[in-house]
C-alpha positions as CSV (number, residue, x, y, z in Angstrom):
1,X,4.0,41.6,-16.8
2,X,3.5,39.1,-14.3
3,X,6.0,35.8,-14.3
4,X,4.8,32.7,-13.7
5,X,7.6,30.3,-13.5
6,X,10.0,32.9,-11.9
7,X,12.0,30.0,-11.2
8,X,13.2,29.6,-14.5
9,X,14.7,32.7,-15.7
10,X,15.9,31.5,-19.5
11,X,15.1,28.8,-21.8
12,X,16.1,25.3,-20.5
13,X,19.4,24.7,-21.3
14,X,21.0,21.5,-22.6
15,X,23.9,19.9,-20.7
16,X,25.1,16.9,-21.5
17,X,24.4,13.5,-20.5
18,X,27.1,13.9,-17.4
19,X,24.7,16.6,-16.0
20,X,22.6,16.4,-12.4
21,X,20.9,19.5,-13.2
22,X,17.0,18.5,-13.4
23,X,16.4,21.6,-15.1
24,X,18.5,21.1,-18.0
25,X,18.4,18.6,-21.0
26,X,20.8,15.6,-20.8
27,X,20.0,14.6,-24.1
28,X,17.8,16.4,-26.2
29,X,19.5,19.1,-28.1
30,X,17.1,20.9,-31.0
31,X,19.5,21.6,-33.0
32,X,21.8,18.7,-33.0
33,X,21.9,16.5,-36.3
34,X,20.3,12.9,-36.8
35,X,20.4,11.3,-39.7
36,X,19.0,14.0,-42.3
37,X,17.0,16.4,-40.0
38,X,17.3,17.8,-36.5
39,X,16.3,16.3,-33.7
40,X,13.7,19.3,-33.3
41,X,12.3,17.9,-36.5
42,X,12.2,14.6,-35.9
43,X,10.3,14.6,-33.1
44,X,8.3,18.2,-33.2
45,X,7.4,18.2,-29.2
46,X,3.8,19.7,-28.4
47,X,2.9,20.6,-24.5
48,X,-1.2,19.4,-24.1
49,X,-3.1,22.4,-23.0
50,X,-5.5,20.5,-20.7
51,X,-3.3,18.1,-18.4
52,X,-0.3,20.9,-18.3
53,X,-2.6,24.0,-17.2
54,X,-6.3,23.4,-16.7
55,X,-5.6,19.7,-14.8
56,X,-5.8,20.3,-10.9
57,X,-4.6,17.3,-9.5
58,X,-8.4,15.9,-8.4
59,X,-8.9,11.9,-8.5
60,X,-11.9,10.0,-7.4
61,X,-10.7,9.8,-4.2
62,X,-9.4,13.5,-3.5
63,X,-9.8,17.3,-4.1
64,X,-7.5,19.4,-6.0
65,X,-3.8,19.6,-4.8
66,X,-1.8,21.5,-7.8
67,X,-0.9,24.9,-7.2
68,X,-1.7,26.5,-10.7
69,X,-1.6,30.6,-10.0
70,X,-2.8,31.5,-13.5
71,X,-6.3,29.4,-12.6
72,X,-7.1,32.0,-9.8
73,X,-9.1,35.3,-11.3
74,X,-12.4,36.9,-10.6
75,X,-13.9,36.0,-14.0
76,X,-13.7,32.8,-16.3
77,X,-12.0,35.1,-19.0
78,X,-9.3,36.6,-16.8
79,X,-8.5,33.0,-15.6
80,X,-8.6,31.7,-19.3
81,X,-6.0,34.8,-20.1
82,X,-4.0,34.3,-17.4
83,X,-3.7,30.6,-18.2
84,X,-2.8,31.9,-22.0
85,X,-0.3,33.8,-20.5
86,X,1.1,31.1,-18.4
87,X,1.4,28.7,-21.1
88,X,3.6,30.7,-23.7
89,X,6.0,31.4,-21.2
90,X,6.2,28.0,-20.3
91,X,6.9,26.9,-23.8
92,X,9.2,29.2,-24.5
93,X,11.1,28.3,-21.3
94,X,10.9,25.1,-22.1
95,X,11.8,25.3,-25.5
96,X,8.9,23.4,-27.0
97,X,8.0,24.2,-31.1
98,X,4.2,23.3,-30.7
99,X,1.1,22.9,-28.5
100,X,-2.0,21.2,-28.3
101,X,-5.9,22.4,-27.1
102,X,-9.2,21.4,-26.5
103,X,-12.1,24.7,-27.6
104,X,-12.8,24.0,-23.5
105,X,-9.3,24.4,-22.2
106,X,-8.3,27.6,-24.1
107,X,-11.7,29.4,-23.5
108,X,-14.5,28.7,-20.8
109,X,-18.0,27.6,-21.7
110,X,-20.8,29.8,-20.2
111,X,-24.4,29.9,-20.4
112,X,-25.3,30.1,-23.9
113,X,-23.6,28.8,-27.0
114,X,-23.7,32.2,-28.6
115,X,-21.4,33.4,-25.5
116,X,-19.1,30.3,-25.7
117,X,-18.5,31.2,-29.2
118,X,-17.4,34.6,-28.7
119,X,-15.3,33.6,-25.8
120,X,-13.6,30.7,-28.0
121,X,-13.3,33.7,-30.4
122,X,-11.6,36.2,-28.1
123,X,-9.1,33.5,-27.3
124,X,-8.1,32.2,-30.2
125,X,-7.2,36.1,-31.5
126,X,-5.0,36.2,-27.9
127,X,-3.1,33.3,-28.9
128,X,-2.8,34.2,-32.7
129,X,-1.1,37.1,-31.7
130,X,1.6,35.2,-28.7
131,X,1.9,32.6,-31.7
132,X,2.9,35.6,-33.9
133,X,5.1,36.8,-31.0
134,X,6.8,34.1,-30.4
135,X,7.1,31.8,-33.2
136,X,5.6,28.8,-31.5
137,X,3.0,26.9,-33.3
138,X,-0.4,24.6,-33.1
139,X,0.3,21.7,-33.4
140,X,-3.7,20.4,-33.2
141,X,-6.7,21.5,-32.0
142,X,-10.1,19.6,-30.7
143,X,-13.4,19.8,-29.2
144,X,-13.8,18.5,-25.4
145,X,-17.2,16.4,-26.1
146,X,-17.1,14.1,-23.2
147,X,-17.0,17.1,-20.0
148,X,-20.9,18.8,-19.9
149,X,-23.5,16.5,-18.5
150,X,-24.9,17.1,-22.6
151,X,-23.1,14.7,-23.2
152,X,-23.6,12.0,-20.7
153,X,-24.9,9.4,-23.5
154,X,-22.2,10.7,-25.9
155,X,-21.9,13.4,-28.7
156,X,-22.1,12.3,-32.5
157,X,-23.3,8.2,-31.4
158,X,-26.2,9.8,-28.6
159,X,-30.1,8.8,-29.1
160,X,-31.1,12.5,-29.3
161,X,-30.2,14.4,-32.6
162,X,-30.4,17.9,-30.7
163,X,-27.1,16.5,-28.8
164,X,-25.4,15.2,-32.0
165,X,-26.6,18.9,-33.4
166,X,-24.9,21.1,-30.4
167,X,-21.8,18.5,-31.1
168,X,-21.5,19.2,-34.6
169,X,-21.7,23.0,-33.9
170,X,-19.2,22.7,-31.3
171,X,-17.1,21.1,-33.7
172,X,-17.5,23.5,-36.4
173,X,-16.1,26.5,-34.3
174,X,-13.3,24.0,-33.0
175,X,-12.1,23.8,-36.5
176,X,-12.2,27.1,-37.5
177,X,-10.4,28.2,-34.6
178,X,-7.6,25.5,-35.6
179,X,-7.4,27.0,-39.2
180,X,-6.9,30.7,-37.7
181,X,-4.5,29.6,-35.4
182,X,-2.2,27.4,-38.5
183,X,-3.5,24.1,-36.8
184,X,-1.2,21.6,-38.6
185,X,-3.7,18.9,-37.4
186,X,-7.3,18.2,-36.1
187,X,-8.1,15.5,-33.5
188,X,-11.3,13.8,-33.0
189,X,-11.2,11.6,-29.3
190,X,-14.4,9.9,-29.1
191,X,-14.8,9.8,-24.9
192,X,-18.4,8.9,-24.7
193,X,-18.4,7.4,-28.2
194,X,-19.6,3.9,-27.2
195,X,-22.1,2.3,-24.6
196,X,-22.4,0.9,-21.1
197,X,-25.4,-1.8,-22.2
198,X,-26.6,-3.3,-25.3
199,X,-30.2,-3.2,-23.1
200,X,-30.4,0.7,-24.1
201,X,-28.4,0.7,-27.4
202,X,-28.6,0.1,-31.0
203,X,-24.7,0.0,-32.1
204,X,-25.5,0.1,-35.7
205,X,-27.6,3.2,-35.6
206,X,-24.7,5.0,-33.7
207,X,-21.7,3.6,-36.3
208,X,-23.8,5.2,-38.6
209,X,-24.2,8.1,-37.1
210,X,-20.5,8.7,-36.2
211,X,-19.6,8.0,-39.7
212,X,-22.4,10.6,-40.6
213,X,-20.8,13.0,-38.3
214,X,-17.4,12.4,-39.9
215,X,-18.4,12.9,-43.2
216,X,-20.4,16.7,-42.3
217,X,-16.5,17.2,-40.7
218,X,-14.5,16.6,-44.0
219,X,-17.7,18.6,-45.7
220,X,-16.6,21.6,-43.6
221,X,-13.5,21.5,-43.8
222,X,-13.1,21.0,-47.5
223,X,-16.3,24.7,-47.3
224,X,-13.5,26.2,-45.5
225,X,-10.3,25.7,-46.9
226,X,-9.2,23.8,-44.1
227,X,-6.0,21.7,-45.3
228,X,-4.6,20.3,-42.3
229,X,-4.8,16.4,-41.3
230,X,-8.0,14.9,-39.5
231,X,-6.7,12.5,-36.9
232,X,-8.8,9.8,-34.8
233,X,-7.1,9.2,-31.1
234,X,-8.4,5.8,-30.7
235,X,-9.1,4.3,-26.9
236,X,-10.9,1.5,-26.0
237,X,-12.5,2.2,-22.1
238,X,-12.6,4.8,-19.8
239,X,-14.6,6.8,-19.6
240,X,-17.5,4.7,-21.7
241,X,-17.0,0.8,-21.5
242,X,-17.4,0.1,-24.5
243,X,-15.6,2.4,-26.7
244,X,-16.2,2.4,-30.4
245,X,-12.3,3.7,-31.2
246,X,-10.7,0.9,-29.3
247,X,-8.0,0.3,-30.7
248,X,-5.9,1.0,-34.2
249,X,-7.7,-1.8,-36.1
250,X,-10.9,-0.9,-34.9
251,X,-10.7,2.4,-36.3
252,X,-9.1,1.3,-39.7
253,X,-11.7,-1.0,-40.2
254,X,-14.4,1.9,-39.3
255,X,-13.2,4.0,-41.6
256,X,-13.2,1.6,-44.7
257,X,-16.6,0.3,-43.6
258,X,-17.6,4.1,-44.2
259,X,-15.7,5.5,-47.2
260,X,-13.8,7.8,-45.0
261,X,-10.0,5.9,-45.2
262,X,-8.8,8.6,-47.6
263,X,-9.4,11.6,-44.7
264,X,-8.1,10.0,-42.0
265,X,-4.9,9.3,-40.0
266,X,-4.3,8.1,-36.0
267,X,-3.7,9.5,-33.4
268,X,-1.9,6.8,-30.9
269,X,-1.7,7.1,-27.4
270,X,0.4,4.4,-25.3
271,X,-1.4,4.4,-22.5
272,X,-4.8,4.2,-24.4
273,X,-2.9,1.5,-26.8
274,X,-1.9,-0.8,-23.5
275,X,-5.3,0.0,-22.0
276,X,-6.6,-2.3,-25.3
277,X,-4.0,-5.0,-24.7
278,X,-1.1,-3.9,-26.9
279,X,2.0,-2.7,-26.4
280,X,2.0,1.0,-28.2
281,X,4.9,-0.3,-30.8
282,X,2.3,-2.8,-31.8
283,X,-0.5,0.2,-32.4
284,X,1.8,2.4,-34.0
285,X,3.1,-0.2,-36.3
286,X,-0.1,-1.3,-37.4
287,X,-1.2,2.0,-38.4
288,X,2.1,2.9,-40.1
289,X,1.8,-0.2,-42.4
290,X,-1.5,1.0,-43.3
291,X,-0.1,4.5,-44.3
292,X,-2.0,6.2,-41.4
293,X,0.4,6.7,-38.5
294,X,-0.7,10.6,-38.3
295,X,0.9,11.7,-34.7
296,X,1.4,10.4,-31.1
297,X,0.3,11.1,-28.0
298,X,3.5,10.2,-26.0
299,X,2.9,9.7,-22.2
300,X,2.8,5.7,-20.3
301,X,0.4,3.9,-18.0
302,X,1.4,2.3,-15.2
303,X,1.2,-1.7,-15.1
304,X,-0.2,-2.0,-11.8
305,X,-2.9,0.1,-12.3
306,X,-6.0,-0.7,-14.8
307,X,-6.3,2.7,-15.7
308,X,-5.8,5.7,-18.0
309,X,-2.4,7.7,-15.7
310,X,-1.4,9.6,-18.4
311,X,2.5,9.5,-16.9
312,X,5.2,10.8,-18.7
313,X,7.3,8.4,-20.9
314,X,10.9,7.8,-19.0
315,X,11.9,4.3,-20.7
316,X,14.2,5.5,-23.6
317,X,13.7,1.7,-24.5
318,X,10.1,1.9,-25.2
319,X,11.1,5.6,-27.2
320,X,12.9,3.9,-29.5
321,X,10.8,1.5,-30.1
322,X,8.3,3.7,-31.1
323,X,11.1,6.2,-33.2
324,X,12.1,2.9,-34.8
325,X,8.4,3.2,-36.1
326,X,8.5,6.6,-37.2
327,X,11.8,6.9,-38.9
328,X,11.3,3.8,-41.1
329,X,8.0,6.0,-42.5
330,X,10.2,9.1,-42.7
331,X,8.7,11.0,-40.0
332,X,5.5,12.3,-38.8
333,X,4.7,14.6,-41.4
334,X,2.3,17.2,-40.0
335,X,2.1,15.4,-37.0
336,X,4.5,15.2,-34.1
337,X,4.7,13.9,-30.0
338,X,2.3,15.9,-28.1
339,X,2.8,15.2,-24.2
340,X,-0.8,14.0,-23.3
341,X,0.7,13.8,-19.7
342,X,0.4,15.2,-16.0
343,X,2.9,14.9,-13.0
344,X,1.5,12.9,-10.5
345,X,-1.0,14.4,-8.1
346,X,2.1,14.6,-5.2
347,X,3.9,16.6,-7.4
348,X,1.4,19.8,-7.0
349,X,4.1,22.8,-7.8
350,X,4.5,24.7,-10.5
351,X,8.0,24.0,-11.2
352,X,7.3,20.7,-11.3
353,X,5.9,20.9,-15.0
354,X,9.1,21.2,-16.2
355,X,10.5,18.8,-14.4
356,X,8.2,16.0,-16.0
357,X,8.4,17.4,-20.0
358,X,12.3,17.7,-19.7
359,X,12.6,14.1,-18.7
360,X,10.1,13.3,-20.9
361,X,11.9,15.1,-23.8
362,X,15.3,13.5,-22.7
363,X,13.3,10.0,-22.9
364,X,12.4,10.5,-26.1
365,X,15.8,11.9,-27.5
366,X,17.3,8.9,-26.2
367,X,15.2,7.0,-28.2
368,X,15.8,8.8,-31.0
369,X,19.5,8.2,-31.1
370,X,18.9,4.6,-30.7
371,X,16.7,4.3,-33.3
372,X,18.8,5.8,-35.8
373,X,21.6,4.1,-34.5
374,X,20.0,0.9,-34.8
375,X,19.0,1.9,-38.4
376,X,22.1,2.7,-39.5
377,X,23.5,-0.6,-38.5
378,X,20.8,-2.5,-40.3
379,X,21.3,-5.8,-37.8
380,X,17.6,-5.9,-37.0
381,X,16.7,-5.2,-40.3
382,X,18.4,-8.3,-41.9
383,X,17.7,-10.5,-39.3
384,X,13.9,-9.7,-40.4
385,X,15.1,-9.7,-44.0
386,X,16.5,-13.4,-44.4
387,X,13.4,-14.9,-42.0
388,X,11.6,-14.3,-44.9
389,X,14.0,-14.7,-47.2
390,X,12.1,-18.2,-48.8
391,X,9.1,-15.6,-50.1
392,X,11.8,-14.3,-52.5
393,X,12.2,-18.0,-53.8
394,X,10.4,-19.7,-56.5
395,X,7.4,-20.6,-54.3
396,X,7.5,-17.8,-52.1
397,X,7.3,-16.1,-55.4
398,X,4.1,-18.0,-56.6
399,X,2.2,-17.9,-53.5
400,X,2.2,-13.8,-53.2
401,X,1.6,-13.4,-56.7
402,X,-1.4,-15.7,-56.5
403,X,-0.1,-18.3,-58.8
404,X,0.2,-21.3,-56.4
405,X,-3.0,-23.0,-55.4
406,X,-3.4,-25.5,-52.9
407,X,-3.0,-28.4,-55.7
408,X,0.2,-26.8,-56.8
409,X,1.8,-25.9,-52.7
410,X,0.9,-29.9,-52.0
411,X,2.7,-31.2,-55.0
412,X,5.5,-29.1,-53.6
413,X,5.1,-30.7,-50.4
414,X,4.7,-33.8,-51.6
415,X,8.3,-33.5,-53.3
416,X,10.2,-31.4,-50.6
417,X,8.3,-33.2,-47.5
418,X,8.4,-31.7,-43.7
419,X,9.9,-28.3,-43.7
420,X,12.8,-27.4,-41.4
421,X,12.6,-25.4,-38.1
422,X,14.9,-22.5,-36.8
423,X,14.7,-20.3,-34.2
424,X,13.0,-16.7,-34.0
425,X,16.3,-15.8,-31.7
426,X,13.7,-13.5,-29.8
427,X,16.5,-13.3,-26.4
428,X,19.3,-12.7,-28.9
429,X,17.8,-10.0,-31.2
430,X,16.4,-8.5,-27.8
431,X,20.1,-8.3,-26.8
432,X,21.2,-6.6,-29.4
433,X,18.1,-4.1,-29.4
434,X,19.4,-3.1,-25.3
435,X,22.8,-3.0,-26.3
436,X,22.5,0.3,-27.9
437,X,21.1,1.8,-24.2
């Protein structure tokens, strides 16, 4: 059978940190111990179907410039099996325990939705049996409902009910073919969920019809005997304005608005978190506290670009960050840290695919280590610890238990006068967070 990464003729091996070899791991070792589970575990890598084999390299202002030989074929079908093919032996080779796919990417849409279907169908038994084969694993599936022009004015939010009906049938095969495949997760990315102008749009109508759409999802699922995790990827632009998922607290509050908190968990992205004004600690941390840190998209934007780049994460800084995050939950449960990346258009071969996930995956394990180290040694921690230290006093006590009141906290005042200032040490503690780099 055809090879297409002859290039690499074994898995990626791992080297050591005093390696130059760009096609072996300086840091990331599956197997290697931290804390109380692998590293493997810990951060359960998924490769994104889309940007790693169906992306070709096109921007606004130029054609197509990666070289992807599994794309060419006479047929949709024998490009979508060739692309199959392609992808297992790249995640073997790579070593990865999990991928990601949109119904779209896997298997092509044609004329009728009958014959979509059966293609999506086809598929998904081709990659059953090459997840059988080789022990690699779905991490989540999803429907693309952003791509066909049907969509133009959005899927489960557009004016016309025969769109939001072809949507929900999409959906419905999407999610089968996730439970035949041992999808771990489901994603929902609302692309064209949102509106260009309030002249055309009624926003509560739409809210309510998402949340409607939501609801015939956790329906189906429960008909089926679907158990894996629903996730929302929020976003707040691109490629709608004004995206109804914008941002972690955006969704929360969605969900409790419509009774739907208890089926749902996130999905953060850094670049879509920084494209909302956050840094992607401050997204992931705010759906962590709220018990709904689900999985994470891990890729970067670029700051000097107002855009979605979808680059891979190099900054081991930023990585542990965001592993401080997940350690202190315990992990990521069913979820894990799917590359929703692409090289850069320049970087058109191949080969260069593994280039970007093994520096991505180094990134990452570097930030792992840190994290744990940085755990371990509780400094951060306490610091955090006796800031607050006065809510474990006698009227720290009464105010969280609700038994001050504002008479009683200006009595207190009144006796104790003008409290006492000291520094957040911000420079210092941010030494000591780079010291472990």
């Amino acid at each position: 059978m055809k090879e297409f990464f002859p290039e690499i003729q074994d898995r990626i091996p791992y080297e050591g940190a005093d390696s130059k070899n760009p096609l072996a791991f300086k840091y990331y070792e599956p197997n290697r111990m931290v804390g109380q589970k692998s590293m493997e575990d810990h951060l359960r890598f998924s490769v994104a179907y889309w940007h790693t084999f169906k992306a070709t390299g096109v921007d606004p202002f130029g054609a197509a410039t990666f070289d992807r030989p599994w794309n060419r074929g006479t047929t949709p079908m024998e490009q979508a099996e060739n692309t199959l093919r392609a992808a297992f032996e790249f995640f073997q080779k790579l070593g990865v325990p999990y991928y990601c796919f949109h119904d779209r990417d896997l298997a092509p849409e044609v004329e009728t939705f009958a014959e979509s279907c059966k293609n999506l169908e086809s598929m998904v038994e081709k990659a059953k049996q090459l997840q059988e084969d080789t022990g690699i694993k779905l991490l989540w599936g999803t429907a693309n409902l952003f791509g066909h022009p049907r969509y133009s004015h959005g899927a489960a939010t557009n004016p016309d009910a025969h769109v939001f009906a072809y949507a929900a049938a999409q959906v419905k095969h999407a999610i089968a073919a996730t439970m035949e495949l041992g999808g771990a997760n489901y994603v929902f990315w609302g692309g064209r969920e949102g509106y260009e102008t309030l002249f055309n749009t009624d926003m509560k109508r739409e809210h309510e019809q998402l949340a409607r759409f939501f609801h015939m999802a956790v329906d189906y699922a429960k008909q089926i005997g679907f158990d894996g995790q629903f996730l929302i990827e929020p976003k707040p632009k691109e490629p709608t304005k004004h995206q109804y998922d914008f941002d972690a607290a955006t969704v929360l509050g969605f969900l409790g608005a419509y009774d739907l908190l208890d089926h749902f968990k996130l999905n953060i992205e850094a670049n879509h978190a920084t494209l909302a004004g956050h840094s992607f600690e401050h997204d992931l941390t705010l759906a962590s506290m709220n018990g709904k840190l689900g999985s994470i998209d891990a890729n970067v934007g670029d700051t000097l670009l107002g855009w979605d780049t979808d680059q891979f994460p190099t900054d081991p800084a930023m990585c542990a960050k965001a592993m401080l995050i997940v350690l202190a939950q315990g992990g990521l449960g069913k979820g894990g840290l799917n590359f929703d990346a692409k090289p850069r258009r320049g970087s058109f071969d191949p080969i260069d695919l593994f280039y970007a996930h093994i520096s991505g995956m180094d990134a990452f394990a570097r930030g792992l280590l840190a994290a744990q180290q940085i755990m371990d040694d509780g400094l951060l921690d306490k610091f955090i610890e006796e800031r607050y230290a006065s809510y474990s006093g006698s009227i720290g006590k009464q105010i969280m238990s609700g038994e001050a009141t504002f008479e009683s906290l200006e009595g207190s005042i009144m006796e104790k006068g003008e409290p006492s200032l000291e520094s957040g040490r911000q420079e210092m503690l941010e030494s000591i967070f780079m010291s472990y780099f």
